[in-house]
C-alpha positions in Angstrom: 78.9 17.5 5.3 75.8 18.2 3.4 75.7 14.1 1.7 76.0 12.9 5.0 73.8 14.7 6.9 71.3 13.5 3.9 72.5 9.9 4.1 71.6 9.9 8.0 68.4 11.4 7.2 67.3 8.7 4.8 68.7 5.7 6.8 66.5 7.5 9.8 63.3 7.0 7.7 64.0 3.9 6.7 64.5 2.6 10.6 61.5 4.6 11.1 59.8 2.7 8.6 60.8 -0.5 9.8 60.1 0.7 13.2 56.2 1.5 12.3 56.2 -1.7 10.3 56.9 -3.8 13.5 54.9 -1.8 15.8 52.1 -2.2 13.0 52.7 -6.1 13.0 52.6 -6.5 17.0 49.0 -4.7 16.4 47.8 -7.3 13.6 49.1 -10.1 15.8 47.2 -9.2 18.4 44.3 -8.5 16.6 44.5 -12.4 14.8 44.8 -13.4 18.5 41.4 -11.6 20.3 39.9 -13.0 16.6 40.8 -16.5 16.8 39.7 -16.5 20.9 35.9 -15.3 19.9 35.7 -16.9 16.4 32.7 -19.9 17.2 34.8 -21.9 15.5 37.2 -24.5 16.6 40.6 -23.9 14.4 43.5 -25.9 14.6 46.8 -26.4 12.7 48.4 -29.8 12.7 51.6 -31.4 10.7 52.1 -34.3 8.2 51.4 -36.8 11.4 48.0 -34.7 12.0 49.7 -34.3 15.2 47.8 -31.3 16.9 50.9 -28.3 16.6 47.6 -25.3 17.3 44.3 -24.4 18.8 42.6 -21.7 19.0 40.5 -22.7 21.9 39.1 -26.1 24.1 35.7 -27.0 25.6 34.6 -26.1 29.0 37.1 -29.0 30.7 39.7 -29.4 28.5 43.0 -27.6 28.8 45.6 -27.0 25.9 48.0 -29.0 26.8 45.6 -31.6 26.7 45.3 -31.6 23.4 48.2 -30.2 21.6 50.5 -32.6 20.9 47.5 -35.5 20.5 46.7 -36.9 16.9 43.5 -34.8 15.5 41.9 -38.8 15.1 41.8 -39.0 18.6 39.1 -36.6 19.2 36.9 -38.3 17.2 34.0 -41.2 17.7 35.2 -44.1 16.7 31.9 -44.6 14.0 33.7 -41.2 12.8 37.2 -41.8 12.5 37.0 -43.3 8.8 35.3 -40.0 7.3 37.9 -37.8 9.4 40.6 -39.8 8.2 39.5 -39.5 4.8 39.5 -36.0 4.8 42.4 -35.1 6.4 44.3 -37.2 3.8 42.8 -35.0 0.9 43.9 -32.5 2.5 47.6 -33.4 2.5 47.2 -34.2 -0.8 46.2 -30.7 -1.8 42.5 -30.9 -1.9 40.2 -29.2 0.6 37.4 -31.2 2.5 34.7 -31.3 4.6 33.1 -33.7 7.0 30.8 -34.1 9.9 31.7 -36.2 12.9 30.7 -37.4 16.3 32.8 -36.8 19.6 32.2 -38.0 22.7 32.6 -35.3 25.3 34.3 -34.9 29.3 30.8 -34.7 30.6 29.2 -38.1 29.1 27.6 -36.2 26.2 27.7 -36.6 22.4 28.8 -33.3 20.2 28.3 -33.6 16.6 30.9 -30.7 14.9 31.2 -29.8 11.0 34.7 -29.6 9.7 36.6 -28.0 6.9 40.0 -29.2 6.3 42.6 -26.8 4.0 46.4 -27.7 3.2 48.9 -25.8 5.1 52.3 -25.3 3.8 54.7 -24.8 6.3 58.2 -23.3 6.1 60.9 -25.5 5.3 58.6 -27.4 2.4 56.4 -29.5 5.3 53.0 -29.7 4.7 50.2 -30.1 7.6 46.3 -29.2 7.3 44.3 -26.4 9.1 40.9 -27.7 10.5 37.9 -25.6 11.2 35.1 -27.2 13.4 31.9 -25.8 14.0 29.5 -26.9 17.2 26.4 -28.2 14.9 24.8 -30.1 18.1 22.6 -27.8 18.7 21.3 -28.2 15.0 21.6 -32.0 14.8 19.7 -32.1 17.7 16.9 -29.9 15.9 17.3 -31.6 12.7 16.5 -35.1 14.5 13.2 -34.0 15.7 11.9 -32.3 12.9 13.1 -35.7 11.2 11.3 -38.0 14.4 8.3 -34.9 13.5 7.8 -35.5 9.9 7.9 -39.0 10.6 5.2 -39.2 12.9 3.2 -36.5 10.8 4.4 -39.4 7.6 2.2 -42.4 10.0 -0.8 -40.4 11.1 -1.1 -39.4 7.7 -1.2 -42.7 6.6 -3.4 -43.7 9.5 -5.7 -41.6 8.4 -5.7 -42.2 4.3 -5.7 -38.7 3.5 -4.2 -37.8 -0.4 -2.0 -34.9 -0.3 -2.6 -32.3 -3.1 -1.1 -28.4 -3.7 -1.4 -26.2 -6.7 0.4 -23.0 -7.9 -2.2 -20.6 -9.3 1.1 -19.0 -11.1 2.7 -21.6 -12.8 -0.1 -23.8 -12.8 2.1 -26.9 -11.3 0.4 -29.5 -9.5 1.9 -31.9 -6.8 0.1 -35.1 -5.5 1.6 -37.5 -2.5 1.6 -41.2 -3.5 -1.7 -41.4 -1.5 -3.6 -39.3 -3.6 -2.5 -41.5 -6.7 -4.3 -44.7 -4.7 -7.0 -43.1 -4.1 -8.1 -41.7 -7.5 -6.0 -44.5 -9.8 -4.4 -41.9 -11.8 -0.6 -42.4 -11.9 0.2 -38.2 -12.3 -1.8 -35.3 -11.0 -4.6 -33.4 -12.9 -5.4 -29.9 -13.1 -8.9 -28.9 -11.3 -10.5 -28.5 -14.8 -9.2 -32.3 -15.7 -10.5 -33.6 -12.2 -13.8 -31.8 -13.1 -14.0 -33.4 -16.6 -12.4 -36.6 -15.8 -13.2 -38.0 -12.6 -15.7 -36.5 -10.9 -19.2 -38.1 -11.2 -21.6 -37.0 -14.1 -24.2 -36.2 -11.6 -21.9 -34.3 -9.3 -20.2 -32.1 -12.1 -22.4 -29.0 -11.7 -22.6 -28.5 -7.9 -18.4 -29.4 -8.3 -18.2 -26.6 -11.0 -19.5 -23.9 -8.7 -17.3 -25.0 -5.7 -13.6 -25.0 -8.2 -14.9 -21.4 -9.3 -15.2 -20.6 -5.5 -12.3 -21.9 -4.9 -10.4 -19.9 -7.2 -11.7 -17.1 -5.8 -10.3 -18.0 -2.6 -13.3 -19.4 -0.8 -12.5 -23.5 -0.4 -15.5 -25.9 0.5 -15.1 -29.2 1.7 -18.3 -30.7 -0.1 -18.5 -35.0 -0.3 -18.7 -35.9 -3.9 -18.0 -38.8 -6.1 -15.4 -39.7 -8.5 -14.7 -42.2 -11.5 -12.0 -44.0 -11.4 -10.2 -44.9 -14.6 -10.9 -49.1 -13.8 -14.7 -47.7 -13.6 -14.7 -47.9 -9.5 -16.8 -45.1 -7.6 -15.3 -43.7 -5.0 -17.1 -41.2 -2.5 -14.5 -38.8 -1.3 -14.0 -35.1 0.7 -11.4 -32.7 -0.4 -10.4 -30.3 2.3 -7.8 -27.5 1.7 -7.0 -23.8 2.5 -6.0 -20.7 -0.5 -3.5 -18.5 -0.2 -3.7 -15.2 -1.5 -1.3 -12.0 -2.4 -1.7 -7.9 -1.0 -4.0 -8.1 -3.9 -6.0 -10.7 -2.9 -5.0 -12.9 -6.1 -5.0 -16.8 -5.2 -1.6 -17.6 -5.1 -1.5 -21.2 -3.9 -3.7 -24.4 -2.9 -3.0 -26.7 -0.9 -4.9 -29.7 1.1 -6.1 -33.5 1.2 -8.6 -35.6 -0.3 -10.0 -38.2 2.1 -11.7 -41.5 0.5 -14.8 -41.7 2.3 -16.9 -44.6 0.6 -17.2 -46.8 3.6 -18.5 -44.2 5.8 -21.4 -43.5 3.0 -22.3 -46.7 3.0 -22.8 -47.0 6.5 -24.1 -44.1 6.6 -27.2 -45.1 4.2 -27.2 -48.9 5.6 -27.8 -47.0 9.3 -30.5 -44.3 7.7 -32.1 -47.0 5.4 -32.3 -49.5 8.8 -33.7 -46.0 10.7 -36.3 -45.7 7.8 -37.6 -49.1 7.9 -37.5 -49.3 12.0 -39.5 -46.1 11.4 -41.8 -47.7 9.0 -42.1 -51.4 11.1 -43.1 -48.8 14.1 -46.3 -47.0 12.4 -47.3 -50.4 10.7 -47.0 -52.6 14.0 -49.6 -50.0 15.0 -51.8 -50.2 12.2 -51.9 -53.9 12.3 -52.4 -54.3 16.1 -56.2 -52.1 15.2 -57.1 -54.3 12.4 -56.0 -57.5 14.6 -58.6 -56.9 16.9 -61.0 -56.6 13.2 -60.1 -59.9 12.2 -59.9 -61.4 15.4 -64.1 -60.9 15.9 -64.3 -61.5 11.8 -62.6 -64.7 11.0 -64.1 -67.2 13.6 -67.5 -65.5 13.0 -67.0 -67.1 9.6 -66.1 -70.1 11.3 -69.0 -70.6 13.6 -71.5 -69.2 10.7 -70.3 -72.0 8.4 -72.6 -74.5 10.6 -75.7 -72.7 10.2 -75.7 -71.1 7.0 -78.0 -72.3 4.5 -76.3 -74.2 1.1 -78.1 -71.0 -0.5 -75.1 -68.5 1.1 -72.5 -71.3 1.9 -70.7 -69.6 -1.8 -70.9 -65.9 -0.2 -69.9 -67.1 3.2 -66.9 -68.8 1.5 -65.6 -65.3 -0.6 -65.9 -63.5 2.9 -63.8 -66.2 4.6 -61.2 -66.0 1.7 -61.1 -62.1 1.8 -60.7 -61.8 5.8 -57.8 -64.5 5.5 -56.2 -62.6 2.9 -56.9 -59.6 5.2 -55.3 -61.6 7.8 -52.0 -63.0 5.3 -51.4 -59.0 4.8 -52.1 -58.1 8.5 -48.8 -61.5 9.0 -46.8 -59.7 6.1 -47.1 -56.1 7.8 -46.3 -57.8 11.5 -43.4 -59.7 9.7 -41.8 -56.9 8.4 -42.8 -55.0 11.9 -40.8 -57.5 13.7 -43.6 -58.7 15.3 -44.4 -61.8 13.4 -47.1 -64.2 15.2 -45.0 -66.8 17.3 -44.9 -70.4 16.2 -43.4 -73.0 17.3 -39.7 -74.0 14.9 -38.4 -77.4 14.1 -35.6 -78.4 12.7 -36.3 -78.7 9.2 -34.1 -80.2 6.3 -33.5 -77.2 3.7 -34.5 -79.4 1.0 -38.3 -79.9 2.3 -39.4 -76.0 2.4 -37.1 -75.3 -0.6 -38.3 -78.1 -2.6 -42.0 -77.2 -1.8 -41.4 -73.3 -2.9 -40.0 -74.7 -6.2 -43.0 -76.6 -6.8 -45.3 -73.7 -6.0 -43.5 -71.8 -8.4 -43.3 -73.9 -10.9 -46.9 -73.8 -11.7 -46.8 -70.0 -11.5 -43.8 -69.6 -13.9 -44.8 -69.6 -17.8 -43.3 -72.1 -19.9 -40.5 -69.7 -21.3 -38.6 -69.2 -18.2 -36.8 -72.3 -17.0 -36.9 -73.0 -13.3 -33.4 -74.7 -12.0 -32.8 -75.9 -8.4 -29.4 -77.5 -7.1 -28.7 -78.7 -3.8 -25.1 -79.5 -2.3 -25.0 -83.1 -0.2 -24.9 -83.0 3.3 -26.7 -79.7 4.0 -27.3 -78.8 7.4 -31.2 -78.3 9.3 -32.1 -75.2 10.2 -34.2 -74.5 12.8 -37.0 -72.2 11.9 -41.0 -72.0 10.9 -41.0 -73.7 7.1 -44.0 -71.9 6.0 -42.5 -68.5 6.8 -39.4 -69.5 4.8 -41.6 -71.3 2.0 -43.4 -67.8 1.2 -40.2 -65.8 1.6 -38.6 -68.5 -0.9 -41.9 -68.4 -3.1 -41.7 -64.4 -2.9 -37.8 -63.6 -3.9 -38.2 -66.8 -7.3 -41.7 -64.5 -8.2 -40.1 -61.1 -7.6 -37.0 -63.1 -10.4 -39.6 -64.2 -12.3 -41.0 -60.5 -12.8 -37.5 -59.3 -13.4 -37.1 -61.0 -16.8 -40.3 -58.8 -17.9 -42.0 -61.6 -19.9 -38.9 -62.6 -21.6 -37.7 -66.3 -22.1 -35.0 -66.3 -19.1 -33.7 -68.9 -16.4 -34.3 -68.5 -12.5 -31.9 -71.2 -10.6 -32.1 -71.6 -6.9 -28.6 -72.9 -5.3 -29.1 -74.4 -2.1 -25.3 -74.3 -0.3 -23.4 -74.8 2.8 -22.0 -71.1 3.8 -17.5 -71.5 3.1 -15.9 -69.8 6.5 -14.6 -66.9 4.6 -17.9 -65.6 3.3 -19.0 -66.5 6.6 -16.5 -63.8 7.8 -17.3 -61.1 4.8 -20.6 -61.4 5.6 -20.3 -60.2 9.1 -22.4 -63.8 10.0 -21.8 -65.2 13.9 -19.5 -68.6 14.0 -20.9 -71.8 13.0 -22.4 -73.4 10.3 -24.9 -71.4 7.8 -27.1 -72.5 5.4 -27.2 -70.2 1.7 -30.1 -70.1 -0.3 -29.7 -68.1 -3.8 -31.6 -67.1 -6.2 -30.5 -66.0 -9.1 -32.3 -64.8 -12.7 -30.9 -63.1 -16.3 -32.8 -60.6 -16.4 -31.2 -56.9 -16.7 -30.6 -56.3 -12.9 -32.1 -53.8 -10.4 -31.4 -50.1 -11.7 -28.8 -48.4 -9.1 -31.6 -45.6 -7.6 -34.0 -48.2 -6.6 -31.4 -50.4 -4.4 -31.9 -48.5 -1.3 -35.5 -49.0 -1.3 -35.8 -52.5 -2.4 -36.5 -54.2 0.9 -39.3 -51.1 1.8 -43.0 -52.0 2.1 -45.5 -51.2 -0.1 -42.6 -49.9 -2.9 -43.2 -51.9 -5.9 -42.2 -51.2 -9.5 -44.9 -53.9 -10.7 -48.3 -51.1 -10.6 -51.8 -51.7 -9.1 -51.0 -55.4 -8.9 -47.9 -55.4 -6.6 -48.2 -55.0 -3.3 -45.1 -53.9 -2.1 -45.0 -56.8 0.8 -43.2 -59.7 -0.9 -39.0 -58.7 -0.4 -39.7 -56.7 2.9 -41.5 -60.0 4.4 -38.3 -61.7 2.7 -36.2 -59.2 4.9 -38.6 -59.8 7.9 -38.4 -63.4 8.2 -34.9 -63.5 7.9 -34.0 -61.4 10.5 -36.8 -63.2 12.7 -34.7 -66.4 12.0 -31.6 -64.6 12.9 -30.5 -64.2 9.1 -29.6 -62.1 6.9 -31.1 -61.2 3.0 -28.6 -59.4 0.9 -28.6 -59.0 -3.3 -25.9 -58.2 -6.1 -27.1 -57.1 -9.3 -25.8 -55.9 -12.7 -26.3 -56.4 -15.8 -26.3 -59.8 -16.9 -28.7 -60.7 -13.8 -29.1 -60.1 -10.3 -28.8 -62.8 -7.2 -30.4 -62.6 -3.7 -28.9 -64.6 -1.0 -30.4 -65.8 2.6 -28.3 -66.9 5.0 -29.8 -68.6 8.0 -28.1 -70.3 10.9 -28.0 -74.0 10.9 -29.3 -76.2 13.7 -30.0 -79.8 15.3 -33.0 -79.0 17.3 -36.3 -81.2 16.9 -39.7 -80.4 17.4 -41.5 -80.0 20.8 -44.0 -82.8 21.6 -47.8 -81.6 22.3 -49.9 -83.8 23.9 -54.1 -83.9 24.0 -55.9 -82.5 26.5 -59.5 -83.3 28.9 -61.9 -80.1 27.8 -64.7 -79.1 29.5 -61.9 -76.7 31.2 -63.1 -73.4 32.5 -61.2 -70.5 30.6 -61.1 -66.8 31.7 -61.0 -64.4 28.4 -59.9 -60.8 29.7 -60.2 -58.4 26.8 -61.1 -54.9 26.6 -63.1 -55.2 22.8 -66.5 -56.5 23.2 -67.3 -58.1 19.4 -63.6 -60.3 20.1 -65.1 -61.1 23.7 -68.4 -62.8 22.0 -66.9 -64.7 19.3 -63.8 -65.9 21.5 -65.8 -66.7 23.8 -68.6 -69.2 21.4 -65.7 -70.9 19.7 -64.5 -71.9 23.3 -67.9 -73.3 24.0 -68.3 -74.8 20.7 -64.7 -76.4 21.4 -66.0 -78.0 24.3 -64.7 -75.3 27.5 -66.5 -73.4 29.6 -65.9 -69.6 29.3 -65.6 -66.5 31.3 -65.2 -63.0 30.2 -64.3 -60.0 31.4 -63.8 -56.2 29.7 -60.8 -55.0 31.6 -58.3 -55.7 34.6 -61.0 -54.6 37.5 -64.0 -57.1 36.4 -61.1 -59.6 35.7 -60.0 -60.0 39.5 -63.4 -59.4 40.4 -64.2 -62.8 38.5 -61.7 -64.1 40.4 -63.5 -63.8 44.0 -66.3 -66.2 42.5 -64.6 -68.8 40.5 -61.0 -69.7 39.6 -60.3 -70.9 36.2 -57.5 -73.1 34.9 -56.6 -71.0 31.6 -56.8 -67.4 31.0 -56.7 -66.0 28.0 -54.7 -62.2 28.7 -54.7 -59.3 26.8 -51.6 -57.3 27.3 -52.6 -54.2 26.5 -56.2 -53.0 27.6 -57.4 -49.3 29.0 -55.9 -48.3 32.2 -54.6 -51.2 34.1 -52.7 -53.5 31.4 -52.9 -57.4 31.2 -49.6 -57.3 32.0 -50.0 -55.3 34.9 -52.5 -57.4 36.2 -50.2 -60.6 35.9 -48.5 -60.6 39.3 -51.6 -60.2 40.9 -53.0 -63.3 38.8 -50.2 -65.6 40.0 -50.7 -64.8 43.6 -54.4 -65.7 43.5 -54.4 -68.3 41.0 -51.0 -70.1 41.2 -51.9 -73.3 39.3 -53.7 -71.4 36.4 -52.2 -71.2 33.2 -52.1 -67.8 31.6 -51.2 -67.2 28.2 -51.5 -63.6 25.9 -54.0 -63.2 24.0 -52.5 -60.1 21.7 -51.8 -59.0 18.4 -48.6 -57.3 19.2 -45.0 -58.7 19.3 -43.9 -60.0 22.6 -40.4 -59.9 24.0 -38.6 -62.8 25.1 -38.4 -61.6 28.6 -42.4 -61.3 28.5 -42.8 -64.4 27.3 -40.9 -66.2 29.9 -43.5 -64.7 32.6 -46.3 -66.3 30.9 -47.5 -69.9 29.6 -48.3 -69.2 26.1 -48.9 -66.8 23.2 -52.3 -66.9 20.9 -51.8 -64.0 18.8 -54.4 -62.4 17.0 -55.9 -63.3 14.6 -56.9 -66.6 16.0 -58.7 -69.4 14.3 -60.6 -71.7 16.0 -58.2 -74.7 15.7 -55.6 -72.8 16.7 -56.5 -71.1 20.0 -58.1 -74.7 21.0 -54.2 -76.1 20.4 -52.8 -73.3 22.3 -55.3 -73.8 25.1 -53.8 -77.7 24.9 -50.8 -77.1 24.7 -50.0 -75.1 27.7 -52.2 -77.4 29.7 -50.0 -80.8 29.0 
């Protein structure tokens, strides 16, 4: 009784045990199924067919019977099928996978899911494959813009030409972009102490030194300096950049760019170096308009004196003429370089007739050690222009080459040239043809500190007996003539080059004149009243004057003259001023400036004629006929 009694006790454990370990089952079950439904996953179990036989869930749209029972492939862009395939396979084989594909979805979209594919054995010896997919759109989508972000970050970079730099203060690694490599012509980056000792200029080193030690203390500069590149090339550049730093305030990192910013330094000192010499043209127009008005009751003085002096003084009369009209050739060099050079009338004038002349003129000044070369193309175009001005800015640059050579033996060689369409262009020159006039010596070349001042009056390296005038008239006269003066130098020599615009214009026609014409002078300074006003009656006119605009039009109530000579700038009512007035009451008068300043084109269109001061007897009397005929 006893055995069985035991025998139906242990078979009751053992149900009970089996009972638990189904009731414990039903629980798992159930807990795999509430994990599989909120599991962001996609998981699915399909046969040897990759028929779908499972899924866990579907998309918003899709039901399971939808999809069960469809071929995993299908659910697949077709520009993603090949990869799936691929996978799936390998996993058939044995081998796990993984790949990303695109699906087009119900609601027109595109999802892009990672999978993970697994072998599956199932019972019975079949195999199949269980698929994982997660929902990456979401990602793809961010990983597309920061792409589409670095990318435009990539082209402004670029558009900018910044060099990219960072440096780890703990490991002492440094990183450069491709950019930075152009601009510095190193190949692989340097520390700060290399870039110190290696490219940065020798004259920039020490005010450099004491920004790197800043820097490493965490304060960063952005200072412009220069650097040597290993081809010998100097660059101007700007290095911006940040430092990062630990709790400890220990530099940790560096990072920022390095912007090449040569072009904009030489703008820069073209545009400060034009200021200074506007500046400069500015106080010396002034200066020369005062001593004008000097010269102007000086020089014909001399002229009307010549007649009576004795033979006795005729030698000291002669040295005081030859001063004033040196007076008066600086007074045209100071207005040239003002931009008011004295207006003359331009013809069209063969290059090889000024040119030739300025050779020959220097010839005779050149010692016998320096040989004196000039070549002329065929077939060079006229340019229109005043010759003498371009003779002495010729005669000027060859003596400034002939200096150069410092009393050595040597060679000076003037090339006379047609200007070829792409210098043209370099140049920054207006379309058409150009004429090129160089001049070039061996001497040692122009030392690099004095290039920015080598066109500014009265600097001269050649002591008391340089003026300072000859290359700033140079730069004067080619700007009046709508050219441009520009030099290289080095080394073996240096070259200047004028560039002037070529033209077909001829020469304006003047024809003689009946005197005994009655000429209104109107001019505020009494000494240029008096001797304007004898070499008018010496020249056969008659002659008015007058001291300002008031006795001027007061003049005119008694008599009416057919010239008047105008000063445009007087005390209180100016000549121009009074001009309007002048037409109204004398319509068939011709009125012409009589004025040591420059006059605007505009002006000059509202008046006959120009005499500018200084004027010489012979040439006020061809003004005065000129305007008539």
């Amino acid at each position: 009784m006893t055995s069985e009694l035991e025998a139906l006790r242990r078979e009751n454990e053992r149900l009970r045990a089996r009972l638990a370990e189904l009731e414990g089952g039903r629980d798992d079950a159930a807990f795999l199924a509430s994990l599989l439904e909120v599991v962001p996953a996609f998981i699915l179990r399909a046969d040897e067919n990759l028929t779908v036989t499972y899924l866990n869930r579907v998309r918003p749209g899709y039901t399971l019977d939808a999809v069960v029972g469809t071929s995993v492939l299908d659910h697949a862009a077709p520009e993603s099928r090949e990869d799936a395939h691929r996978a799936l396979t390998q996993a058939l084989a044995g081998q796990a996978s993984t790949f990303r594909s695109r699906a087009h979805l119900l609601d027109g979209s595109v999802g892009y899911f990672q999978s993970y594919v697994a072998p599956l054995r199932e019972p019975g010896g079949r195999t199949g494959v269980v698929l994982v997919a997660f929902d990456v759109s979401e990602d793809y989508a961010r990983e597309q813009t920061l792409h589409e972000n670095e990318q435009k970050l990539r082209v402004a970079l670029e558009a900018t030409g910044i060099g990219l730099w960072s440096f780890d203060a703990r490991t002492g690694v440094v990183l450069w972009d491709e950019r930075m490599r152009a601009i510095t012509g190193h190949t692989s980056p340097v520390s700060a102490e290399e870039w110190l000792e290696e490219l940065v200029h020798p004259d920039d080193r020490e005010r450099m030194a004491e920004i790197l030690e800043l820097a490493h203390l965490g304060e960063m500069r952005s200072v412009p300096h220069r650097i040597v590149r290993p081809d010998g090339d100097v660059r101007w550049v700007v290095s911006h950049g940040r430092a990062d730093t630990d709790v400890d305030g220990t530099v940790t990192h560096m990072y920022g760019g390095v912007l090449d910013i040569t072009h904009q330094q030489q703008l820069e000192r073209q545009t400060r170096h034009r200021q200074k010499l506007e500046a400069i043209g500015s106080l010396t127009a002034g200066v020369a308009h005062n001593f004008n008005n000097l010269l102007m009751a000086i020089l014909p003085t001399f002229d009307l004196l010549r007649e009576v002096v004795p033979p006795s003084h005729a030698d000291l009369l002669a040295d005081a003429t030859h001063a004033a009209e040196r007076g008066a050739e600086l007074i045209r060099e100071l207005m040239t370089f003002a931009g008011q050079k004295r207006r003359v009338s331009r013809v069209a004038e063969h290059p090889r007739t000024f040119v030739s002349h300025a050779v020959a003129i220097c010839r005779r000044a050149f010692d016998s050690s320096i040989r004196l070369d000039l070549r002329l193309e065929d077939d060079l175009p006229s340019v229109h222009c005043d010759p003498g001005a371009l003779e002495h800015a010729l005669v000027n640059v060859m003596l400034n080459a002939r200096d150069a050579l410092g009393g050595r033996s040597g060679s000076v060689t003037v090339n006379v040239r047609r200007t070829p369409e792409d210098e043209r262009r370099a140049r920054g020159l207006d379309a058409g043809a150009w004429l090129c006039i160089e001049v070039c010596d061996d001497g040692p070349g122009i030392p690099e500190e004095l290039h920015d001042r080598i066109f500014e009056p009265f600097f001269t390296t050649k002591g008391p007996q340089g003026t300072g005038l000859g290359l700033s008239t140079v730069y004067a006269v080619c700007r009046e003539h709508g050219g441009a003066v520009e030099f290289d130098t080095g080394t073996e020599g240096t070259s200047f080059r004028i560039y002037l615009p070529a033209s077909k214009d001829g020469p304006a026609e003047v024809e003689p004149t009946s005197q005994r014409t009655l000429v209104l002078l109107v001019d505020d300074e009494p000494a240029v009243r008096r001797v304007v006003r004898k070499m008018l009656e010496v020249s056969g006119f008659r002659a008015l004057e007058a001291g300002g605009a008031r006795e001027a039009l007061r003049t005119l109530d008694a008599q009416a003259p057919k010239v008047v000579l105008l000063d445009r700038s007087m005390p209180g009512r100016s000549g121009r001023a009074i001009l309007p007035e002048l037409r109204r009451r004398i319509p068939d008068a011709k009125i012409l400036y009589f004025t040591g300043q420059h006059i605007p084109p505009e002006e000059r269109a509202e008046v006959d004629g120009v005499v500018q001061k200084p004027a010489r007897m012979a040439t006020l009397v061809e003004a005065i006929e000129r305007a008539l005929s």
